[in-house]
Backbone as numpy.savetxt, mean C-alpha at the origin, in Angstrom:
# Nx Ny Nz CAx CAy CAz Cx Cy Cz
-8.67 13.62 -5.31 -7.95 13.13 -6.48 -7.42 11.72 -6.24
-6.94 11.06 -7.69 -6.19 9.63 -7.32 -5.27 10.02 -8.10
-4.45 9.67 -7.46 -3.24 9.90 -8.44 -2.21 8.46 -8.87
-1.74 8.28 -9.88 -1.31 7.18 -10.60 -0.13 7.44 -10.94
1.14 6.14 -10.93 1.89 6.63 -12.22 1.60 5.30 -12.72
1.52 5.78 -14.34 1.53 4.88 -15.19 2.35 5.03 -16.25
2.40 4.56 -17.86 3.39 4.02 -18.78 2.02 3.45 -19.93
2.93 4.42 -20.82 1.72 3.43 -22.11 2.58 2.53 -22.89
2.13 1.57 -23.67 2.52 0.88 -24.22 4.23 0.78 -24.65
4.45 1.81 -24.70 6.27 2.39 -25.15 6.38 3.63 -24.49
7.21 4.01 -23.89 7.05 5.09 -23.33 7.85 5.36 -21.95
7.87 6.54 -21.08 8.39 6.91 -20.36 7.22 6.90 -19.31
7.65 7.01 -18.20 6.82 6.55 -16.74 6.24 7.92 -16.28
4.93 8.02 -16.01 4.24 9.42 -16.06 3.70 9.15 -14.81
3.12 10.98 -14.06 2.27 10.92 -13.20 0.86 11.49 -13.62
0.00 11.02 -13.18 -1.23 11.11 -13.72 -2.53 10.77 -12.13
-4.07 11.54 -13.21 -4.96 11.32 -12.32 -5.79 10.31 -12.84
-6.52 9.64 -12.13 -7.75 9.00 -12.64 -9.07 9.90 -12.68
-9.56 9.87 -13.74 -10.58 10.98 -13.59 -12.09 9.54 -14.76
-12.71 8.97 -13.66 -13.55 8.28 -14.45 -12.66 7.06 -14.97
-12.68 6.41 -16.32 -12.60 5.62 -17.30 -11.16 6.09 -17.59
-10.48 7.58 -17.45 -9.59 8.08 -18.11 -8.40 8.08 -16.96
-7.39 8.72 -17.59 -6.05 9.23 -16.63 -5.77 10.54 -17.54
-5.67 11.20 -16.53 -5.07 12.88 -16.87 -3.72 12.39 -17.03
-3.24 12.87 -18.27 -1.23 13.04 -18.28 -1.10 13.83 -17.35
-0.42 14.40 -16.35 0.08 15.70 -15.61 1.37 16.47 -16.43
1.75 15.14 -16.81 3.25 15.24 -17.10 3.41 15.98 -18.91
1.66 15.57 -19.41 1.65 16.06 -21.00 2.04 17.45 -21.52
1.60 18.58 -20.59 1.46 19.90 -20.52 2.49 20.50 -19.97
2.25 20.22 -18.14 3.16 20.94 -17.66 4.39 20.30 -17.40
5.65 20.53 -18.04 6.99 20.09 -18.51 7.87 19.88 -17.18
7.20 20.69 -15.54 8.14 20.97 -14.69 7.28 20.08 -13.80
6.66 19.74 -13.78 5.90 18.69 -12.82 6.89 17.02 -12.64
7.22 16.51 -11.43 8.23 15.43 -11.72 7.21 14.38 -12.13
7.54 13.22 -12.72 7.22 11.70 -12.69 6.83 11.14 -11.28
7.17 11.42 -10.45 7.72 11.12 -9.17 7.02 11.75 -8.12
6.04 11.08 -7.28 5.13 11.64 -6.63 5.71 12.06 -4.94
6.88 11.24 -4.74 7.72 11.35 -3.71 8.30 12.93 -4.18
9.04 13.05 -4.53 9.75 14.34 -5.44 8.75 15.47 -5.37
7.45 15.42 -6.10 6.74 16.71 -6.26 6.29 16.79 -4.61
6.10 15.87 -3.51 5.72 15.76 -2.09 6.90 16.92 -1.43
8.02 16.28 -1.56 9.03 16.97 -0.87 9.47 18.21 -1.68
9.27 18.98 -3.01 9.21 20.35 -3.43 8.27 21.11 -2.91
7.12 20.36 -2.40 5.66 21.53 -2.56 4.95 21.29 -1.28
5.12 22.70 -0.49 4.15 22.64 1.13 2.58 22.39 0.67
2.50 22.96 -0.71 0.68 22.75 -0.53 0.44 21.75 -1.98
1.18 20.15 -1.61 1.62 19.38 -3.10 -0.18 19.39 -2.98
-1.19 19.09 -2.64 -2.43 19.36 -3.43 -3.26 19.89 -4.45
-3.23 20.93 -3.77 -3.20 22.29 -4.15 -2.98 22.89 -5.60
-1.56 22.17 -5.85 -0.90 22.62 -6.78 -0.91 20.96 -8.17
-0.85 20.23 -6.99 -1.53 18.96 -8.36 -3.04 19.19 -9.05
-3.84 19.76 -8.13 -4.61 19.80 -8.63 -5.18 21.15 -9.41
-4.04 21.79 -9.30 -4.29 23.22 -10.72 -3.10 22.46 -11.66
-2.77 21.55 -11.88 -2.24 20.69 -13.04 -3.40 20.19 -13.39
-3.95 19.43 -12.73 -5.26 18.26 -13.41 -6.01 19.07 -14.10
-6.31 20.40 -13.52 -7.53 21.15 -14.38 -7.43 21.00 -15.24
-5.92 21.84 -15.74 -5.46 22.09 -17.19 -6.16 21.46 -18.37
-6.72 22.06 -19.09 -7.81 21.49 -20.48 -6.70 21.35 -21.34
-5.43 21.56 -21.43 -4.06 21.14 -22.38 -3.67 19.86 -21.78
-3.70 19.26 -20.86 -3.54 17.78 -20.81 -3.86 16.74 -21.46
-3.65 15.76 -21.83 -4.04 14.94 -22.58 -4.58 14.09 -21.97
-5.00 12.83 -22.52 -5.78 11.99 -21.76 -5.89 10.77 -22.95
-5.89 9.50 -21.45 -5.63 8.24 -22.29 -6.83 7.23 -21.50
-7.24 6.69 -22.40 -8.59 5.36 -21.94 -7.67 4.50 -20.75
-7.99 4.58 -19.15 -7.31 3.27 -18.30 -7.44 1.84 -18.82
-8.17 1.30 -19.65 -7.44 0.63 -20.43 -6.06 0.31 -21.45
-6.08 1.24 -21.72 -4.62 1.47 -22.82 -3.19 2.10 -22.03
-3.02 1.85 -20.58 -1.79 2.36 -20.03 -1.97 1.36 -18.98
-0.56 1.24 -18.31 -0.41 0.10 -17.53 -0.13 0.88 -16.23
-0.58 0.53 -15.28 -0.60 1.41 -13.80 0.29 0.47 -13.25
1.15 1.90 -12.98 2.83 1.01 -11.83 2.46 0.99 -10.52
3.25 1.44 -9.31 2.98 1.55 -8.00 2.41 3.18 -8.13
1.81 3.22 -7.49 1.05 4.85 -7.05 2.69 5.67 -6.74
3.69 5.10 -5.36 4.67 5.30 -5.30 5.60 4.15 -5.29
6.66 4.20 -5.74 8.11 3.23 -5.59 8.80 3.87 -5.04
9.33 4.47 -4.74 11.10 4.55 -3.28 10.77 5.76 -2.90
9.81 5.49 -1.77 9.54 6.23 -0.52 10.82 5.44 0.28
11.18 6.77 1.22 12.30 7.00 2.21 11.91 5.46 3.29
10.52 5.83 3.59 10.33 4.26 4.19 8.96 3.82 4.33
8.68 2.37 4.57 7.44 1.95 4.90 7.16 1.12 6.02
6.62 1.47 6.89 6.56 0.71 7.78 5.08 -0.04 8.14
5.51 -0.95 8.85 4.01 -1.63 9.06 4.01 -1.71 10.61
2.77 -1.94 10.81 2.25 -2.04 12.18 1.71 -3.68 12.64
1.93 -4.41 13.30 1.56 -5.69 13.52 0.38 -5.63 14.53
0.26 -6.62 14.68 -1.62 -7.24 15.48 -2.03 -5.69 15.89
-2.32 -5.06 14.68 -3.31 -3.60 15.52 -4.59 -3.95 15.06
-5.58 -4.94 15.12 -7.00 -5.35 14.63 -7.07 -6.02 16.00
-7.88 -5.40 16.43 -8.50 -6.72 17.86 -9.35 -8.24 17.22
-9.81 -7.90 15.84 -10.34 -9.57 15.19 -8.94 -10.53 14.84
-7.97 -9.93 14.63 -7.07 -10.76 14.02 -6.30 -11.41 14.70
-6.31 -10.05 16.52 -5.66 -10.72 17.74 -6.58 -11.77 18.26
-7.68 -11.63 18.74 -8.38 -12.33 18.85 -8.37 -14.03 18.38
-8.82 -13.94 16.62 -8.46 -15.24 15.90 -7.17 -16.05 15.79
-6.19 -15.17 16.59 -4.92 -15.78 16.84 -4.35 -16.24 18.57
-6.06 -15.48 19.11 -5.13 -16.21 20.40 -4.15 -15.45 21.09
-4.32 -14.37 20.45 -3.30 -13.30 21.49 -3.81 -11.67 22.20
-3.16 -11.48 23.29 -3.42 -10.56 23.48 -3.14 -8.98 23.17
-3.86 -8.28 23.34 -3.77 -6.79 22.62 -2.45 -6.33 23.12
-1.68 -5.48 21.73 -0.73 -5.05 22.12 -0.45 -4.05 23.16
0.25 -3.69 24.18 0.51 -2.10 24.84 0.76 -1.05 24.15
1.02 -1.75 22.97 1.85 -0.43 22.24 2.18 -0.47 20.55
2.09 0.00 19.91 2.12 -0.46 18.35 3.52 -0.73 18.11
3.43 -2.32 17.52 4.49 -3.37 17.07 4.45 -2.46 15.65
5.92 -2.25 15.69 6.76 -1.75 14.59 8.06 -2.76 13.45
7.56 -2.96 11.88 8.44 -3.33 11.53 9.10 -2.71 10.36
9.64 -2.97 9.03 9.63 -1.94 8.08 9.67 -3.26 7.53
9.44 -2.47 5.94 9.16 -3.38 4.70 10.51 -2.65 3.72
11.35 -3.03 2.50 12.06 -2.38 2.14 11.35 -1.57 0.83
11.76 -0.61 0.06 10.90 -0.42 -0.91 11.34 -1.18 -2.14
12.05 -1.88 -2.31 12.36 -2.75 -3.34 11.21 -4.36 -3.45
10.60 -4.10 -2.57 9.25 -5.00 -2.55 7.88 -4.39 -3.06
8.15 -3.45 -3.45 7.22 -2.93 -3.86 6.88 -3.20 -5.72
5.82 -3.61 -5.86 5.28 -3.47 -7.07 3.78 -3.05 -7.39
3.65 -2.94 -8.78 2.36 -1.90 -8.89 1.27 -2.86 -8.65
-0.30 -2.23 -8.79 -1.44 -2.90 -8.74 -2.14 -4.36 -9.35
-1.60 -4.19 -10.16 -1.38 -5.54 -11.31 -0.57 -6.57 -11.72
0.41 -6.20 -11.05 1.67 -6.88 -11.62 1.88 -8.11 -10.98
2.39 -9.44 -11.65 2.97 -10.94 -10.83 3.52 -10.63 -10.30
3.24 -11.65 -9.23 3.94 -11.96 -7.73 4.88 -13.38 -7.97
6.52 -13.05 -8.22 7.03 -14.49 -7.88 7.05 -15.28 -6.75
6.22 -16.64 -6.63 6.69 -17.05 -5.46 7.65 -17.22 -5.04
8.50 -17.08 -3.56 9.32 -17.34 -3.20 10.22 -18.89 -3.27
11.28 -19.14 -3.56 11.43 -20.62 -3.33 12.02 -21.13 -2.35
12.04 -20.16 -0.87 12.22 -20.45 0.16 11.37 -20.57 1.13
10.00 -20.26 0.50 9.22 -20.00 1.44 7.96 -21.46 1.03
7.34 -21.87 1.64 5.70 -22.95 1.60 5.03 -21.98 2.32
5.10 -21.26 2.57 3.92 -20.62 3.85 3.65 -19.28 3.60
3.31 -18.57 2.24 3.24 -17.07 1.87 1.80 -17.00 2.32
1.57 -15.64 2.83 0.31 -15.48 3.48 0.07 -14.27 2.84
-1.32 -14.00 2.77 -2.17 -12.26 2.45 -2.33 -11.73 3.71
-2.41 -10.40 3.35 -2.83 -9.09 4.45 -3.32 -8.12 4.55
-4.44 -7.57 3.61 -4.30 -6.82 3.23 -4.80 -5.58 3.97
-4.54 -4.56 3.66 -3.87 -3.55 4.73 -4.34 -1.94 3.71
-4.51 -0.99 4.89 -4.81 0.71 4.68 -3.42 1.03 4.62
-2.93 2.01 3.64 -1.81 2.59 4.06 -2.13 4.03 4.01
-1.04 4.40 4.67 -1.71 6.18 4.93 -0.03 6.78 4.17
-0.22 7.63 3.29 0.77 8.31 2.81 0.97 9.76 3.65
2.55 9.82 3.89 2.31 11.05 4.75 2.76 12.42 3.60
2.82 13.69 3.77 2.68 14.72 2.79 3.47 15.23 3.41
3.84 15.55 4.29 5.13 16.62 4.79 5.84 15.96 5.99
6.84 16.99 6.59 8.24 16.39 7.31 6.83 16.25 8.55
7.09 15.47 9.53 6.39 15.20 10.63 7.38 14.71 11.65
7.70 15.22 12.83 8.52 14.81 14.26 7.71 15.02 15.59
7.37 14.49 16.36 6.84 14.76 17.64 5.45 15.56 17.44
5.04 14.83 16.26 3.11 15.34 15.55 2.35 14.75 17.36
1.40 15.87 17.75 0.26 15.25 18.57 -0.50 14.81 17.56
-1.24 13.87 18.39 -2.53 12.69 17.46 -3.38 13.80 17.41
-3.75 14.81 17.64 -4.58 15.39 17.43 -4.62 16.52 16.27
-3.13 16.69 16.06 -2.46 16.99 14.86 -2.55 16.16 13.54
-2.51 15.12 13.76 -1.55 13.97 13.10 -2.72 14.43 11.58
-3.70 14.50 11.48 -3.98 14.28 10.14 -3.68 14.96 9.33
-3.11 16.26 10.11 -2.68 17.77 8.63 -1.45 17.20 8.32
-0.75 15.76 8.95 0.34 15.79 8.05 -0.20 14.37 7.01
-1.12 13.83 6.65 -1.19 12.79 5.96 -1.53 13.35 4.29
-1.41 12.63 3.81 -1.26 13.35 1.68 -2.66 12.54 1.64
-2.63 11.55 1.57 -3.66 10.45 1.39 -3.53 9.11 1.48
-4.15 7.96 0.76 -4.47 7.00 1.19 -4.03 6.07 0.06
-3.91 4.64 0.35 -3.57 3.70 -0.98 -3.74 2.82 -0.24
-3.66 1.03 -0.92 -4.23 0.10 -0.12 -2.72 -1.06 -0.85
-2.33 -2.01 0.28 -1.41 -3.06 -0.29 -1.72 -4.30 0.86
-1.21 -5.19 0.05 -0.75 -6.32 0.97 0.41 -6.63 1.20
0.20 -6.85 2.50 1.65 -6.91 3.51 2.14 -8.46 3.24
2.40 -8.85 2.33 2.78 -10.47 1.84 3.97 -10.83 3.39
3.47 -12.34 3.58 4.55 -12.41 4.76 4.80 -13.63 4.49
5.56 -14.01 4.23 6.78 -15.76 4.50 6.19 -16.39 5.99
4.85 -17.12 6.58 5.14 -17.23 8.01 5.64 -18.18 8.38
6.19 -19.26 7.15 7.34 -19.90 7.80 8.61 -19.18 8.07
9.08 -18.36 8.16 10.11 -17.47 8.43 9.90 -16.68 9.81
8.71 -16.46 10.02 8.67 -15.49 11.12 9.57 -15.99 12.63
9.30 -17.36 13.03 10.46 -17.50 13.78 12.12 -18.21 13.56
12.09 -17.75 12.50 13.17 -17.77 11.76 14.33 -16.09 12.57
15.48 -16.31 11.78 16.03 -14.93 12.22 15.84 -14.10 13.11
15.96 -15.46 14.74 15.35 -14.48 15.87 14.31 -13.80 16.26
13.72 -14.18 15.68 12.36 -13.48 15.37 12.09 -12.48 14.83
12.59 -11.65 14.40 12.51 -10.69 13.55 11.40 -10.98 12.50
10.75 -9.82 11.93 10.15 -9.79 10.86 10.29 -9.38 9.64
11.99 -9.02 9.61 12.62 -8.51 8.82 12.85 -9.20 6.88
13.03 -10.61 7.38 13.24 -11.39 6.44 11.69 -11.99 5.76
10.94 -12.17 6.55 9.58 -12.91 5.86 8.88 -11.84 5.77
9.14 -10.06 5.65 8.28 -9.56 5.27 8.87 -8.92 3.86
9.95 -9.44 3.65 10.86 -8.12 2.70 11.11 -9.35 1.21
10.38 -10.78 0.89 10.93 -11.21 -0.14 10.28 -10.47 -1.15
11.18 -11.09 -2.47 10.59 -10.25 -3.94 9.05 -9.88 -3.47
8.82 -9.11 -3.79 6.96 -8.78 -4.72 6.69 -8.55 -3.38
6.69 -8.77 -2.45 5.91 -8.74 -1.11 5.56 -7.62 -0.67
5.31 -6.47 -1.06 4.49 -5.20 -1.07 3.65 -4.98 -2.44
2.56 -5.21 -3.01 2.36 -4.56 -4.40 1.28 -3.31 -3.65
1.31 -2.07 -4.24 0.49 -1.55 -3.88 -0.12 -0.44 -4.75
-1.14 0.23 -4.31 -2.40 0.47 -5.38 -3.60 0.42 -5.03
-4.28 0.97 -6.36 -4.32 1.23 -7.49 -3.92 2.45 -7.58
-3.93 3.30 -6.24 -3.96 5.12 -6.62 -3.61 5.15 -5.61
-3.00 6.56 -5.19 -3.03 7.52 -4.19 -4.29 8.21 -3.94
-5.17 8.23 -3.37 -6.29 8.74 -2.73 -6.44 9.92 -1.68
-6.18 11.16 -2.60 -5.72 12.06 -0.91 -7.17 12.07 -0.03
-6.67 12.81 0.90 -7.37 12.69 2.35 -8.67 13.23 2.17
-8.97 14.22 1.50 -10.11 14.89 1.06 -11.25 13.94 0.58
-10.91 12.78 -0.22 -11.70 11.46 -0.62 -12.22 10.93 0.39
-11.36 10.82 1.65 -11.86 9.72 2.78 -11.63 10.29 3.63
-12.54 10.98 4.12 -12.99 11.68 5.34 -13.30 10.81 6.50
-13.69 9.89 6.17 -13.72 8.68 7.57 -12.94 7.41 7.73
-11.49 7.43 7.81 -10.41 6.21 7.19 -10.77 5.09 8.72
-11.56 5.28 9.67 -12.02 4.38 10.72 -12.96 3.45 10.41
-13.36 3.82 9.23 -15.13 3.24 9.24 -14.54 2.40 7.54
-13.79 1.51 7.02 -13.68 1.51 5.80 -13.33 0.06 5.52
-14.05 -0.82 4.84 -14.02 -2.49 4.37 -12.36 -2.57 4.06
-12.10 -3.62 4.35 -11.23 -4.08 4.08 -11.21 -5.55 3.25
-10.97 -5.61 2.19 -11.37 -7.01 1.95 -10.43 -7.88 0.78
-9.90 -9.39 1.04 -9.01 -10.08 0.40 -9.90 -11.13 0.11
-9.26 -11.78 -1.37 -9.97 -12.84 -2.04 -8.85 -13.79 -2.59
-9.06 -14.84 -2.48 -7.78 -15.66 -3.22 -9.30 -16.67 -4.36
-8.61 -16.13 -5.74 -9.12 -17.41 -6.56 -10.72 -17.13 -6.55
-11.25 -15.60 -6.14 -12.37 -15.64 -6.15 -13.31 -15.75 -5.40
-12.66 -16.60 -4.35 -13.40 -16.84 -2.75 -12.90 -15.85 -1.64
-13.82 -15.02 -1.06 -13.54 -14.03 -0.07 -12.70 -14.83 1.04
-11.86 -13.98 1.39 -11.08 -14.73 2.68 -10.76 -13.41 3.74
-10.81 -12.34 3.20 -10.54 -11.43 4.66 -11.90 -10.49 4.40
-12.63 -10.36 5.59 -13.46 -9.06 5.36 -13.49 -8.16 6.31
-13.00 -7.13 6.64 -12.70 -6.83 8.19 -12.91 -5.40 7.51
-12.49 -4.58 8.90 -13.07 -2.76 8.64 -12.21 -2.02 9.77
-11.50 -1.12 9.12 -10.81 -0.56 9.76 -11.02 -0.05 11.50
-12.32 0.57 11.52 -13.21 0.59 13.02 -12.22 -0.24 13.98
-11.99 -1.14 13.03 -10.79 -2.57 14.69 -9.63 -2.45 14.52
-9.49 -1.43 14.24 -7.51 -1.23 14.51 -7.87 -0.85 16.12
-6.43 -1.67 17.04 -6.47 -1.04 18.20 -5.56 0.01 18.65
-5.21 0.57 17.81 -4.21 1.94 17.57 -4.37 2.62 16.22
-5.37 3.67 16.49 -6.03 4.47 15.12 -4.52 5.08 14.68
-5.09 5.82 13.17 -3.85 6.33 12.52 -3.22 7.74 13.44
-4.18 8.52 13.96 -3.36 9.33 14.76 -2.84 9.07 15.78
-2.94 7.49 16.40 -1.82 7.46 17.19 -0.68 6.84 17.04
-0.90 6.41 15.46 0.02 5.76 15.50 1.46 6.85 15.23
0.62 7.99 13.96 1.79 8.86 13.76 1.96 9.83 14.75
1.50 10.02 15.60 1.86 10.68 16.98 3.20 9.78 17.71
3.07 8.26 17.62 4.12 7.27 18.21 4.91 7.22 17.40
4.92 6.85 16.29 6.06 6.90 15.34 6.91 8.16 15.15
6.32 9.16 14.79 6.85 10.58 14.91 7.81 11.34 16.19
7.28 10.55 17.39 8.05 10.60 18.47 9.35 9.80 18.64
9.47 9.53 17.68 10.74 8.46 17.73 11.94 8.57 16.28
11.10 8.44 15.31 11.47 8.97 13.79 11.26 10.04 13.08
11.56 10.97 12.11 11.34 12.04 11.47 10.59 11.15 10.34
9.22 11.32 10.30 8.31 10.95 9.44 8.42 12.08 7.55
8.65 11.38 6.47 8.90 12.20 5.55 8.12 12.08 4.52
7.99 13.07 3.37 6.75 13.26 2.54 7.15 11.79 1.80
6.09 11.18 1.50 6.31 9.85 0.63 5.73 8.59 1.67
6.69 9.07 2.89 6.51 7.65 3.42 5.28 7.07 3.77
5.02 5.52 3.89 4.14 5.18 3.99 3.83 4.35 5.02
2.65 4.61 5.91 2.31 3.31 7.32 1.21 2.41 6.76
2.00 0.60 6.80 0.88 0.08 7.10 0.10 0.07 7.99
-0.99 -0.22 8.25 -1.72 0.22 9.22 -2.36 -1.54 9.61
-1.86 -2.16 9.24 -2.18 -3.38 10.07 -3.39 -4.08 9.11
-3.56 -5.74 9.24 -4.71 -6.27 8.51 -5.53 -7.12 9.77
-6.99 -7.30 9.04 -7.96 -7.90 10.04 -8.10 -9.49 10.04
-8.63 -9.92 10.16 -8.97 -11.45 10.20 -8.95 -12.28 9.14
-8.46 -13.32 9.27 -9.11 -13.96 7.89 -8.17 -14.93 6.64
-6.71 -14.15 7.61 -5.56 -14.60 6.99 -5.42 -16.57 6.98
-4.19 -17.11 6.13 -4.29 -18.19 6.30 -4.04 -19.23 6.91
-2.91 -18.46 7.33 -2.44 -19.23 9.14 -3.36 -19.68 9.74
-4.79 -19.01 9.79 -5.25 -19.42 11.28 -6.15 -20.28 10.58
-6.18 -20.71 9.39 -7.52 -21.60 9.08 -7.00 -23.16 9.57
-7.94 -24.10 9.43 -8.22 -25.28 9.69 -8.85 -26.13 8.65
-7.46 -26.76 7.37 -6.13 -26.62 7.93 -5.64 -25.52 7.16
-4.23 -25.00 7.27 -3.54 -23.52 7.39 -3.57 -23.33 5.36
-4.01 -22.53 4.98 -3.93 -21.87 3.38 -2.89 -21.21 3.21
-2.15 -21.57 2.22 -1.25 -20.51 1.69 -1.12 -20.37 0.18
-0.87 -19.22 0.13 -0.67 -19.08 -1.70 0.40 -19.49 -2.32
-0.07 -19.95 -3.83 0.93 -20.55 -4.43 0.54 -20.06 -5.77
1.56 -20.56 -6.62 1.51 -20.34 -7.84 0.29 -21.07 -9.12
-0.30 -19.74 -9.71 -1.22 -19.81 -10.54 -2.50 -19.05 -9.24
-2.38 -18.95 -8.00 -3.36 -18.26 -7.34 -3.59 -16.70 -7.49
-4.82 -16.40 -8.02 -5.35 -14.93 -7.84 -5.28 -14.00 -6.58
-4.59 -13.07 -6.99 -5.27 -12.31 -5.37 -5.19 -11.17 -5.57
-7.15 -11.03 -4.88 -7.65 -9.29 -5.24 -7.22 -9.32 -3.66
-7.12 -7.84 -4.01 -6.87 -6.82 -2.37 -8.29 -5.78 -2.58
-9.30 -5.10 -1.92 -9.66 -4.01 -1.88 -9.59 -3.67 -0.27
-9.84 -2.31 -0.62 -9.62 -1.12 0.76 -11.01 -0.26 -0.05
-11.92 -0.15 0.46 -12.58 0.85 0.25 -12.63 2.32 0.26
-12.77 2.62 -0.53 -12.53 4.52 -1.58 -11.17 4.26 -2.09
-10.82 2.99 -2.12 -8.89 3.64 -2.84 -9.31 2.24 -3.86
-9.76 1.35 -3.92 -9.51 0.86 -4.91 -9.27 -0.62 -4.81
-9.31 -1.86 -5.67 -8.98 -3.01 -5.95 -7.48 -3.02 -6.51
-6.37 -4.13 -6.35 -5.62 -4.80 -6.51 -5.89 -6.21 -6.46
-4.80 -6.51 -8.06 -4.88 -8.09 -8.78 -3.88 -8.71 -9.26
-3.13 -9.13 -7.95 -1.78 -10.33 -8.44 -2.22 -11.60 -8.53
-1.48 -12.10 -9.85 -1.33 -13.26 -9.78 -0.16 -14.19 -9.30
-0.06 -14.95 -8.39 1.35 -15.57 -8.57 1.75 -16.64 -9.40
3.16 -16.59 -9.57 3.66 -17.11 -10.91 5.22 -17.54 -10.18
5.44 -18.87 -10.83 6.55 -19.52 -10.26 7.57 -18.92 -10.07
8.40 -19.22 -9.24 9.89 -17.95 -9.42 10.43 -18.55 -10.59
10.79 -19.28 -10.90 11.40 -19.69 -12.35 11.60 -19.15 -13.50
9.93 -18.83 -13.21 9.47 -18.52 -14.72 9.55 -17.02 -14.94
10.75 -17.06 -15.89 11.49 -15.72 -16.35 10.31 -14.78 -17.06
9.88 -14.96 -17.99 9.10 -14.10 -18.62 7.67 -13.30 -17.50
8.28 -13.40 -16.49 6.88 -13.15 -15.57 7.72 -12.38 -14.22
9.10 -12.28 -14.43 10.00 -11.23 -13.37 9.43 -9.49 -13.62
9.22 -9.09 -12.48 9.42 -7.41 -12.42 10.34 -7.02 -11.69
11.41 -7.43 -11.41 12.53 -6.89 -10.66 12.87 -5.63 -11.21
C-alpha cells in the first residue's frame, strides 16, 4: 500500500491510499479510523493488516490524484533522525573517511512539509544544499532490536530531502542542529510505502534534480551502515516509536562538492525520487514572499 494524507479543495485533512490515478478516502466510510497515520501506528499491533481491510471497503469513496492536494505522508512523528556520511560515494567525493560508527543527528518535525509544497529560502543562509535521502518509517515500540530483527519493526518506506544550511554547519560548534532544522528543510513524500512494496530497500536509485538537470544519482547498495544496523544502534540507545522516522543518509552529487560549489535559490525546482516510493517537487520561493508561506 501507499498511504497519503491529503485535503481536497475545502475540507478536512484525510488519510488515504493511492490506488492507480485515484486515492481511497479511508476516512469516507470508516468513521473510527484517525486522520493521523502516527495515531492509527501507535493504536494497532497489526496497523497493516487492518489499513488494509479499510482500503478494501467498496463504501469508500474515491477522488482523481489530481483533484486533492497531498500533505506530508506523516507530520509530528515523536522523532526523525538522520544519519550523516553513511554512502561510501559521498565520503569518498568529500575526502573523508568512513565513519566507525553511524553519525547521529535529529531534524525537528516542524520542518517538515508535504511532497509539493514551497520551500522558503532561508535569509540566513547563501549555502542551502539537496540530499536526498530513504527514510524508513518504524511501526512499533523498538529498544535493543538485533539487526537481524530490525525489519519486523519497520511500517514502510517514504523518501525526503535532508535540506542543509552548509554555511552553518561550522557554525554552533559544530553541531548540525541549526543548518539542518530551518523552515521547509524536511519536505517529505509522496506516500508511505509499507515494507511489503520494497522487498529490497539495498538495491534502490536514489535520484535529485535541480531545474531539470540530474545532480544526485546514487543507490542505496552504498550506505556504509544498512538499515538493520542502523536500528539495531539506534534502538540500543533510544526507545524507537511507531511514526518515527530514520534518514538513512544521501549519495553523491550534492552541491558543496562541485567546482564551483551550487546552491539553491529562489525560483529553483527540485525533484527528489527514491525508487518504489515516489517523486517529490519543491519549488523555492523567497522568504518574503507571503503568499507562498506553509508554516
Amino acid at each position: 500500500m501507499k498511504l497519503v494524507q491529503f485535503m481536497l479543495n475545502i475540507g478536512k485533512i484525510r488519510l488515504g491510499v493511492l490506488d492507480g490515478d485515484d486515492v481511497i478516502d479511508l476516512n469516507s466510510h470508516a468513521n473510527w479510523v484517525p486522520i493521523d497515520l502516527v495515531r492509527f501506528l501507535h493504536e494497532h499491533d497489526s496497523a497493516y493488516e487492518k489499513l488494509k481491510e479499510v482500503a478494501l471497503d467498496p463504501q469508500n469513496k474515491r477522488y482523481p490524484l489530481n483533484k486533492v492536494h497531498l500533505l506530508p505522508p506523516i507530520k509530528r512523528p515523536d522523532k526523525i533522525l538522520g544519519i550523516g556520511l553513511n554512502y561510501s560515494d559521498y565520503c569518498e567525493e568529500n575526502k573523508l573517511a568512513f565513519p566507525r560508527e553511524p553519525i547521529v543527528f535529529c531534524k525537528f518535525a516542524s520542518t517538515i512539509i508535504g511532497p509539493f509544497d514551497r520551500i522558503k529560502h532561508p535569509l540566513c543562509s547563501k549555502a542551502v544544499d539537496w540530499e536526498v535521502e530513504l527514510v524508513v518509517v518504524i511501526g512499533k515500540v523498538a529498544r535493543n532490536v538485533k539487526a537481524i530483527d530490525a525489519f519486523d519493526y519497520i511500517f514502510g518506506y517514504t523518501a525526503t530531502q535532508d535540506l542543509t544550511a552548509k554555511d552553518w554547519m561550522n557554525k554552533n560548534g559544530g553541531q548540525y542542529l541549526l543548518c539542518k532544522n530551518m523552515d521547509h528543510f524536511c519536505p517529505i513524500g509522496p506516500a508511505i510505502v509499507t515494507k511489503d512494496e520494497i522487498p529490497h530497500p539495498h538495491n534502490l536509485s536514489v535520484k535529485t534534480w535541480v531545474n531539470g538537470v540530474l545532480k544526485q544519482n546514487g543507490n542505496t547498495r552504498n550506505m556504509i551502515f544498512k538499515i538493520d544496523q542502523l536500528i539495531e544502534h539506534l534502538s540500543s540507545v533510544i526507545t524507537l516509536l511507531p511514526g518515527d522516522l530514520i534518514c538513512t543518509g544521501t549519495p553523491a552529487g550534492v552541491g558543496s562538492t562541485r567546482d564551483p560549489p551550487e546552491y539553491l535559490q529562489p525560483g529553483d525546482v527540485l525533484e527528489s525520487e527514491v525508487e518504489g516510493v515516489g517523486r517529490l517537487r519543491n519549488t523555492f520561493t523567497d522568504f518574503n514572499d507571503e503568499k507562498h508561506l506553509y508554516l
